[in-house]
C-alpha positions in Angstrom: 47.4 171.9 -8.2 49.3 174.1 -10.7 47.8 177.3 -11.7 48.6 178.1 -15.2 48.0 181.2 -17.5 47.7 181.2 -20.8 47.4 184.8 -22.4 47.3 185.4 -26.3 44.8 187.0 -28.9 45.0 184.1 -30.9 41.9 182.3 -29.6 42.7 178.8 -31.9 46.7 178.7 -30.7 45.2 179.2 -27.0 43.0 176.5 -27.0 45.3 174.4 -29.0 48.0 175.5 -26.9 45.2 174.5 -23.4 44.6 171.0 -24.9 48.3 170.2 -25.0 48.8 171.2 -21.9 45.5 168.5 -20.7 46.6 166.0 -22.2 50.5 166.2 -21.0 49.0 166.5 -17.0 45.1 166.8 -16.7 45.9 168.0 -12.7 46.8 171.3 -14.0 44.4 174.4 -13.5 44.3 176.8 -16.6 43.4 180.1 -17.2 42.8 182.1 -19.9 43.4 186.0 -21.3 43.1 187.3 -24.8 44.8 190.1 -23.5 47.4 191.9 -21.1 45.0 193.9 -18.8 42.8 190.3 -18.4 46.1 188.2 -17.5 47.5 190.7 -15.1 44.0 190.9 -13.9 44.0 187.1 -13.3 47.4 187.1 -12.0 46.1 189.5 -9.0 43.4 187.5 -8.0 45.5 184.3 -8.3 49.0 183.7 -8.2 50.2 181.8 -10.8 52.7 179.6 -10.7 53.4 179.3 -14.9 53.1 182.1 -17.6 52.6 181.8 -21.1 52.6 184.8 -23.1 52.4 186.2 -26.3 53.8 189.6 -27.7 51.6 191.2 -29.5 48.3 191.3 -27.7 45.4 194.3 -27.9 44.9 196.6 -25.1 47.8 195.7 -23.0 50.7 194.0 -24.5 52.8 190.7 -23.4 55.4 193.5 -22.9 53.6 195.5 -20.6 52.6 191.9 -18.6 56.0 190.7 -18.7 57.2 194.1 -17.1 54.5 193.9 -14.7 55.9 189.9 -13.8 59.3 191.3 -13.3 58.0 193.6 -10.8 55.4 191.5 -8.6 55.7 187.7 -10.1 60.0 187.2 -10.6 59.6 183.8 -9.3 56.8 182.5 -11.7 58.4 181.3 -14.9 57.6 182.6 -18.0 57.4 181.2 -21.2 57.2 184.0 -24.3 55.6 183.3 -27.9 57.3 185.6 -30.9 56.9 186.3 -34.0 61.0 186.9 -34.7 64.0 184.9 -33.9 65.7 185.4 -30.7 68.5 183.5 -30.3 70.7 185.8 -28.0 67.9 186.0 -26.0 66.9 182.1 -25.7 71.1 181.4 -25.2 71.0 183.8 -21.9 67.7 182.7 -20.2 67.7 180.0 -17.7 65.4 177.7 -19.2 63.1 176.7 -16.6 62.5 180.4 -15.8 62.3 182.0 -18.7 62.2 180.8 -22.1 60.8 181.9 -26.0 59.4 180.4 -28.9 58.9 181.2 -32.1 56.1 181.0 -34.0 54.8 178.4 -35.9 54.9 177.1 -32.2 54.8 173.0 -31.4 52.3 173.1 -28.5 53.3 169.6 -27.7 56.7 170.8 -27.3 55.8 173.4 -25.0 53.7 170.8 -22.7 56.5 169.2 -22.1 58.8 171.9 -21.3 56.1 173.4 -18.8 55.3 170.0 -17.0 59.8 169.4 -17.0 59.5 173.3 -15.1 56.6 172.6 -12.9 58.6 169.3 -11.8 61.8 170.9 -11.2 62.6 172.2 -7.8 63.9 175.5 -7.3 65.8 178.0 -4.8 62.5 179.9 -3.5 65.2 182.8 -3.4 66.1 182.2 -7.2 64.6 185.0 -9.2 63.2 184.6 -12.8 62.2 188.1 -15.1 64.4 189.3 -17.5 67.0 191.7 -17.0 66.8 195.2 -18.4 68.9 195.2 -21.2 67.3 192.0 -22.6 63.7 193.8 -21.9 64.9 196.5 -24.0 66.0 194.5 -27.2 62.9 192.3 -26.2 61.3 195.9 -27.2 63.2 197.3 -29.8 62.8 193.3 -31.4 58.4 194.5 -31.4 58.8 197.6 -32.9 57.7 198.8 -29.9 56.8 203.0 -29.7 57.2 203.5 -26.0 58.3 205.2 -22.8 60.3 202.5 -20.4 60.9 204.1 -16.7 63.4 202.8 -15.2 64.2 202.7 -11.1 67.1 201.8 -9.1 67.9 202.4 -5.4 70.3 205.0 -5.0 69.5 207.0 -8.6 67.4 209.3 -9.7 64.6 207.0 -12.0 65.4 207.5 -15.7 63.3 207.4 -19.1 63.9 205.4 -22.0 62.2 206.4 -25.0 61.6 204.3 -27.9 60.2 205.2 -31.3 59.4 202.4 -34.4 61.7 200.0 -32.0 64.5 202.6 -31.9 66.0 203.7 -29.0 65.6 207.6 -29.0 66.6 209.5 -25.8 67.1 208.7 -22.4 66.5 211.0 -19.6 67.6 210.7 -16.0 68.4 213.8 -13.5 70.6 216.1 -15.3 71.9 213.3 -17.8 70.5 212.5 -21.0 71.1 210.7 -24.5 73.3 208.0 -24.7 74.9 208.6 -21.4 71.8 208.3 -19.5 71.0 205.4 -21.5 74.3 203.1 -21.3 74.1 204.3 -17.3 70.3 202.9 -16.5 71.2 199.8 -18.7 74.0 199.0 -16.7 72.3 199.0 -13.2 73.0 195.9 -11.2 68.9 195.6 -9.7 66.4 197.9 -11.8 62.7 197.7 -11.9 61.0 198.8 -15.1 57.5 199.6 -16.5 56.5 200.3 -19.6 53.9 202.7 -21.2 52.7 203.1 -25.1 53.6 206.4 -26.5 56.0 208.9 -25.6 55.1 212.7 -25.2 55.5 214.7 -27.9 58.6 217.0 -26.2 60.8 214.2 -27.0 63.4 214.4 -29.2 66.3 212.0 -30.6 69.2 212.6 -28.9 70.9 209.3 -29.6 72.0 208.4 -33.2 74.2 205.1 -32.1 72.2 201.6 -33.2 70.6 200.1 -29.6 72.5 196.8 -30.7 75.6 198.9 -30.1 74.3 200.3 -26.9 73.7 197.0 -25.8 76.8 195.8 -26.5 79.1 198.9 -24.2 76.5 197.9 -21.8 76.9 193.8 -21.8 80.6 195.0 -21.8 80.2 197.0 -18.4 78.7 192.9 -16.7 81.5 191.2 -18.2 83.7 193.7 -16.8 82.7 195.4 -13.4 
């Protein structure tokens, strides 16, 4: 039996969300968060082998749980509600790994797309998450004031620092500003959490737009 999780705030889009899901495959086993720190509660007692996410959530965010998949869940796919359109993001994602919708959402639409995922067999060795880069617009898209750490074998960890959904400073070793930031963005394997806030010390360093920054670093992929 599929385990299936089901985290957003929006109590009447959950259950609404929960009946589609019934009535597509009743075999399924569902579970329910209104919140980040519930589902990645729910997720450590119980593997799951479906996500479904909001955004904005209280407490913890469907940022903070989507960082925390990409660390200890990669291979459970994960399918993200918004509030804002994101079309670069959809056309890079593999679909049966991770996908988006925006809201108003067709629940009907998504039972189908989760029962197609559930059905489809994969590598075991094939890896879902989201890369770094797209994590970070991801961010930026919420508006998100936060501090995203960043590690990679070999490098010193470095900071991100976001402020309103603009990227502000970047801190690693003896680098910082947009250096620091084009070179964590650019690392072929990182890991990445994320925190609310970022300490008062911090100040902007970087003045280029983070769609630019994104764009010297999708650059640096196309052209190793």
């Amino acid at each position: 039996m599929a385990h299936i999780l089901i985290a957003d705030d929006d109590n009447i889009l959950r259950k609404r969300i929960v009946k589609s899901l019934i009535n597509k495959n009743s075999e399924l086993s569902l579970h329910e968060a209104e919140n980040g720190m519930t589902a990645i509660n729910i997720i450590e007692a119980q593997p799951m082998d479906l996500v479904i996410t909001d955004i904005q959530m209280p407490k913890v965010s469907g940022l903070m749980l989507i960082s925390f998949l990409n660390a200890f869940a990669p291979n459970a796919p994960c399918f993200v509600i918004t509030s804002y359109g994101t079309a670069r993001l959809k056309a890079k994602m593999p679909d049966d790994l991770f996908r988006f919708y925006d809201k108003p959402i067709d629940t009907d639409e998504l039972a189908i797309a989760v029962d197609a995922a559930l059905s489809r067999q994969r590598d075991p060795n094939t890896c879902g998450g989201i890369q770094l880069p797209d994590f970070v617009n991801l961010a930026s898209k919420d508006r998100a004031t936060a501090t995203i750490t960043v590690t990679q074998q070999g490098h010193p960890s470095c900071k991100l620092f976001l402020v309103d959904g603009e990227l502000i400073n970047a801190i690693t070793g003896d680098v910082s500003g947009e250096p620091a930031a084009v070179m964590s963005l650019s690392w072929p394997s990182p890991k990445y959490t994320i925190e609310l806030g970022i300490p008062d010390s911090i100040e902007r360093t970087i003045t280029t737009p983070l769609a630019q920054i994104l764009y010297i670093v999708s650059e640096c992929f196309d052209n190793p």
